[in-house]
C-alpha positions as CSV (number, residue, x, y, z in Angstrom):
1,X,-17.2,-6.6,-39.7
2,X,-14.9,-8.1,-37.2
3,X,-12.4,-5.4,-37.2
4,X,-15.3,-2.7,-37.2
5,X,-16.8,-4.5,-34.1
6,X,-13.1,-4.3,-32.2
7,X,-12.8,-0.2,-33.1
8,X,-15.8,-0.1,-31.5
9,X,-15.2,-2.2,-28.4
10,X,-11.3,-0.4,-28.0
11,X,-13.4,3.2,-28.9
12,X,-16.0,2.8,-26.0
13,X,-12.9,1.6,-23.6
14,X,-10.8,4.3,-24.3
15,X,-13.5,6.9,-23.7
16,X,-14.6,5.2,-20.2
17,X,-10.4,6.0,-19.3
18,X,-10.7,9.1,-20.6
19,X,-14.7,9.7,-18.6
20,X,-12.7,7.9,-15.1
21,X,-9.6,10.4,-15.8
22,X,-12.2,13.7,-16.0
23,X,-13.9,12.7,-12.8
24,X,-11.0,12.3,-11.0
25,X,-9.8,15.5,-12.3
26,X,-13.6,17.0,-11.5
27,X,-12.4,15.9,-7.3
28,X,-9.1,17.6,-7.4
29,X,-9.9,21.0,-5.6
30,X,-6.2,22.0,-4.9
31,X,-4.0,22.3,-7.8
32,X,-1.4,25.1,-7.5
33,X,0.5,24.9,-10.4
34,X,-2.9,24.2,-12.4
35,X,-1.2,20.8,-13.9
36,X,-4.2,18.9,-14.5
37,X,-6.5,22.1,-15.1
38,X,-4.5,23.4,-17.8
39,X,-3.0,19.8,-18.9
40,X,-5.7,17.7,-18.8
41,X,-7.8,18.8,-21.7
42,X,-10.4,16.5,-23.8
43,X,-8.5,18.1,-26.8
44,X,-5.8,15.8,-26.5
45,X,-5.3,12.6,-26.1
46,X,-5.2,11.2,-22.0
47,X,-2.4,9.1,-23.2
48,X,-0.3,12.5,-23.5
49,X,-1.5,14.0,-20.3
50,X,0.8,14.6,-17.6
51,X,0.8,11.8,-15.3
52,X,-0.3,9.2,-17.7
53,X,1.4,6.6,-19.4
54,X,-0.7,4.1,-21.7
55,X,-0.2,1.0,-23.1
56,X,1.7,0.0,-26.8
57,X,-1.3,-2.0,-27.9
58,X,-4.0,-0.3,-26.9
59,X,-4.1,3.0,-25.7
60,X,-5.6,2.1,-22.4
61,X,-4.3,3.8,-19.1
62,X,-1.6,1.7,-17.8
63,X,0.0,4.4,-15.2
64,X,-1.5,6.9,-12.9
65,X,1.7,8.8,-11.4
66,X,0.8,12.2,-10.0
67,X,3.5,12.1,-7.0
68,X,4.5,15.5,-5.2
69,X,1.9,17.4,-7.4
70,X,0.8,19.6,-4.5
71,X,-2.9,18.1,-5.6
72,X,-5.5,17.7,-3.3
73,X,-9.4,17.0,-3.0
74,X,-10.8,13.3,-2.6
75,X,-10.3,10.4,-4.7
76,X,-13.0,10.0,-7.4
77,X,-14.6,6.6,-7.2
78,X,-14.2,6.3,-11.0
79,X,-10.8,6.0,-10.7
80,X,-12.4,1.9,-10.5
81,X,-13.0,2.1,-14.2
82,X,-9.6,2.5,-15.0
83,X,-9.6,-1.1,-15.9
84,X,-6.0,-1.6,-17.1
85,X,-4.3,-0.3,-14.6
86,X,-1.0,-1.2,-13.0
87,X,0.8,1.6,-11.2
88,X,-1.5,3.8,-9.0
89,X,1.0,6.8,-7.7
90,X,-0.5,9.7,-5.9
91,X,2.0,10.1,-3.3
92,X,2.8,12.9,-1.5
93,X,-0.1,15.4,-2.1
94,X,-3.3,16.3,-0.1
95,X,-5.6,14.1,-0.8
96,X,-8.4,13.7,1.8
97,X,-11.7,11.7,2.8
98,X,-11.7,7.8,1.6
99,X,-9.5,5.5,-0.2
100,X,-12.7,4.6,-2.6
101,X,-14.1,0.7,-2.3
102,X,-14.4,0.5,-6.6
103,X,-10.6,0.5,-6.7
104,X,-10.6,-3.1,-5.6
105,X,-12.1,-3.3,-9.2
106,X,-8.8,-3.1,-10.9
107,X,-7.3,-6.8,-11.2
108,X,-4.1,-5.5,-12.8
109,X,-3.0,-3.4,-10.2
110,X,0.8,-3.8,-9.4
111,X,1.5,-1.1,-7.3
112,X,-0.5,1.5,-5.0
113,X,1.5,4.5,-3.1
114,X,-0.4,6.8,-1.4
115,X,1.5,7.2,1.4
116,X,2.1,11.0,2.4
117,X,-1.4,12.3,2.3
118,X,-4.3,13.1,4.3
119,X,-6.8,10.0,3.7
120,X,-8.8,8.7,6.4
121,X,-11.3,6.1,7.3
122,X,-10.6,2.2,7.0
123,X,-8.5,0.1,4.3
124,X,-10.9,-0.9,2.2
125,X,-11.6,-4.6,2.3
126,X,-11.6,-4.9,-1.6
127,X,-7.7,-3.9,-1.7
128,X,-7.6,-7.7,-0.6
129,X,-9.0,-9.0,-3.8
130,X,-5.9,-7.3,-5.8
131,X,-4.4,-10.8,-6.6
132,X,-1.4,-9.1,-8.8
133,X,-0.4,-6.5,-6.2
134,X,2.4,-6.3,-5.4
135,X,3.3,-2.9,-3.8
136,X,1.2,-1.5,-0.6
137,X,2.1,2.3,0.6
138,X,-0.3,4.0,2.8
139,X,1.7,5.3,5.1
140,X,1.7,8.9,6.5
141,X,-2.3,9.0,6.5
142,X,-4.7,9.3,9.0
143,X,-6.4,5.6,8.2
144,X,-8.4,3.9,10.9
145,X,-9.8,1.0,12.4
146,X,-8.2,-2.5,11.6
147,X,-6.4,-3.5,8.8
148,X,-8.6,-6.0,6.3
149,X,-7.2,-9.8,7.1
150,X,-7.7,-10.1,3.1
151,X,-4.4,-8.0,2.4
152,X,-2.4,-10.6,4.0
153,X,-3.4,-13.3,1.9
154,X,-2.1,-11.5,-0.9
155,X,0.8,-13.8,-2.4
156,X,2.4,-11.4,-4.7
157,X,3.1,-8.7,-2.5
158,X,6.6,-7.9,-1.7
159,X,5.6,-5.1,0.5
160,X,3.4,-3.9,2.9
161,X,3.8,-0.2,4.5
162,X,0.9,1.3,6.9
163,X,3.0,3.2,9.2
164,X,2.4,6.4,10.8
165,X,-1.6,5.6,10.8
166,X,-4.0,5.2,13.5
167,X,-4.6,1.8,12.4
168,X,-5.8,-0.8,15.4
169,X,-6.5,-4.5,16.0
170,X,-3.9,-7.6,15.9
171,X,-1.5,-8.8,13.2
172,X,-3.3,-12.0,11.8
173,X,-1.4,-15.2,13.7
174,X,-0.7,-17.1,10.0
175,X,0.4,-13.3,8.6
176,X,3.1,-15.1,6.4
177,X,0.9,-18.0,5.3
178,X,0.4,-16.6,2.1
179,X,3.3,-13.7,1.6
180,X,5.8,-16.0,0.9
181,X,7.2,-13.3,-1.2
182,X,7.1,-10.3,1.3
183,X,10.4,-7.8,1.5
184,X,8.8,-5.3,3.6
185,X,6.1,-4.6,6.5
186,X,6.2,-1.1,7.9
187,X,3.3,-1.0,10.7
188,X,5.0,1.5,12.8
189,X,3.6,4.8,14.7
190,X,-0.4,2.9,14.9
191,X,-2.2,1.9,17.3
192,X,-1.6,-1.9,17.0
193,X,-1.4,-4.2,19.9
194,X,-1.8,-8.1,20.7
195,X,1.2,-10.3,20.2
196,X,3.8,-10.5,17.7
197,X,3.0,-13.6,15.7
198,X,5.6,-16.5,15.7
199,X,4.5,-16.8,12.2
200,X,6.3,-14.0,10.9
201,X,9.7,-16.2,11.1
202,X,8.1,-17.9,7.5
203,X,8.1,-15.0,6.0
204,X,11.6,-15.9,4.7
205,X,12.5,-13.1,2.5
206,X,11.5,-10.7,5.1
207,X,14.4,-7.6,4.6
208,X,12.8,-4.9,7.0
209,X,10.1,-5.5,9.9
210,X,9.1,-2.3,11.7
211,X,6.8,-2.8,14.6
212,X,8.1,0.1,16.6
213,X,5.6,2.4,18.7
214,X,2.7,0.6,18.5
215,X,0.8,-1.2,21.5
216,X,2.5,-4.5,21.0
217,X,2.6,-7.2,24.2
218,X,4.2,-10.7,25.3
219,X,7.4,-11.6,24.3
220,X,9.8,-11.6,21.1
221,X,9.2,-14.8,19.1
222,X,12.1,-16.2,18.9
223,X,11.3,-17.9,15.0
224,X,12.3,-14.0,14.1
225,X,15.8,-15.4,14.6
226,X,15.0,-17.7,11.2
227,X,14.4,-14.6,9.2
228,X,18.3,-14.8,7.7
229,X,17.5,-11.7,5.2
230,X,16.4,-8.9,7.8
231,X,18.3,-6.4,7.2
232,X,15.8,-4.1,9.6
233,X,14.2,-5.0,13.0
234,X,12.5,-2.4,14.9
235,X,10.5,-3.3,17.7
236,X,10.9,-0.3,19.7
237,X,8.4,1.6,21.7
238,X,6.0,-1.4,22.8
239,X,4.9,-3.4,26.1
240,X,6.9,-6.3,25.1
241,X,8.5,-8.3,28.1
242,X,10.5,-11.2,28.7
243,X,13.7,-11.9,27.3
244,X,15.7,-11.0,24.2
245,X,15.9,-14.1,22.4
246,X,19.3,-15.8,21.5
247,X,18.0,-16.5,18.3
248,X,18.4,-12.9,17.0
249,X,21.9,-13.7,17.3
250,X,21.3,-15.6,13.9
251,X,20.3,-12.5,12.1
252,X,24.1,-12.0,10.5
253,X,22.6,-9.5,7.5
254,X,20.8,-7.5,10.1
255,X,22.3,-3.6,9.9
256,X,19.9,-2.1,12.2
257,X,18.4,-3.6,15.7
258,X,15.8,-1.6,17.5
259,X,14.5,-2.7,20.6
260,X,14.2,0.5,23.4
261,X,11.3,1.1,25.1
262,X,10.0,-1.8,26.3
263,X,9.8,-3.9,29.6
264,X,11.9,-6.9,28.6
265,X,13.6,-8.5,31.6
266,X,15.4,-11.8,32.3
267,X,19.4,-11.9,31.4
């Protein structure tokens, strides 16, 4: 009875992948080499679709990878039922309209690239209740408004990347409270402004901070100089003023340094 009750349970789970897969598919109004049209078929099994990798144990969707695909059409909001999910890879396609709430839903996620498309709107505020996430890659959209507060108190995230947005508001003042793992925050080409918080210099495993073109103000914190892994600083294209500080002296892995376009004074 027991093992007839768990067919049944990992039956009706598999078919809501498989339902979630079909309405995505059902949104996808550009598809020029008819990939998912001709490949995704409900007479074969969605763990041998084109796109899709599943678990060993289960066959539950585990990847969603349809990079450079030429795909476009909106995100289907059942994409949330994809329960098992890890890697969420839509990259460099055409996708439009909004990044759907329900995909705050999936607690496994590791990973979301979706940079390189044409999404707009806000970040969704239920992004910031991914507690495994650790990949963020919405750059290249045309997202809006401010970014959700509840991202940066995501502690497995190794990186952040918004840039080339329309994104406005202010970098949170503890940003690196709870990143303590963080590699990578991209913010450039937005419409960000406020100061640059002396709390980034605790984000200690900081390799790349991009600021540049953005509406930035006030002066370089100089606890950036305790960042001894940056690799990347670019600060460019801003209001900022005041002096350089010494302390970026200290940044002995840094390759590149970007700091034109600003108003800094002082010697």
């Amino acid at each position: 009875m027991l093992y007839f009750l768990i067919n049944i349970v990992a039956s009706f789970n598999s078919s809501t992948d498989e339902y979630a897969l079909l309405a995505f598919r059902s949104q996808v109004t550009l598809d020029p080499n008819k990939i998912l049209a001709k490949n995704w078929s409900q007479g074969t099994s969605f763990c041998n679709w084109i796109g899709i990798s599943c678990g060993k144990r289960h066959q539950r969707v585990r990847g969603l990878n349809l990079t450079d695909m030429g795909l476009g059409g909106t995100i289907a909001k059942e994409i949330g039922e994809l329960s098992f999910l890890r890697s969420l890879i839509i990259s460099n396609n055409n996708f439009h309209g909004f990044i759907p709430d329900e995909i705050g839903n999936l607690s496994q996620l590791r990973e979301i690239e979706m940079q390189e498309n044409e999404l707009n709107g806000h970040i969704p505020t239920s992004l910031g209740f991914l507690e495994n996430l650790r990949k963020l890659n919405l750059s290249y959209n045309k997202l809006s408004e401010d970014i959700p507060n509840r991202i940066f108190n995501l502690s497995s995230l190794i990186e952040i990347s918004f840039s080339n947005n329309s994104l406005s508001g202010n970098l949170p003042m503890d940003i690196c409270y709870n990143l303590p793992k963080l590699e990578r925050l991209r913010v450039s080409w937005n419409q960000l402004s406020g100061n640059i918080p002396p709390r980034l210099g605790t984000c200690v495993n900081l390799k790349i901070l991009t600021l540049s073109s953005n509406n930035f103000a006030g002066s370089i914190p100089m606890e950036i100089g305790n960042l001894s892994k940056l690799q990347v600083l670019s600060l460019g294209g801003n209001y900022l003023t005041g002096s350089i500080p010494n302390e970026i002296g200290n940044l002995s892995a840094l390759v590149r340094l970007d700091l034109r376009s600003n108003s800094f004074g002082g010697t």
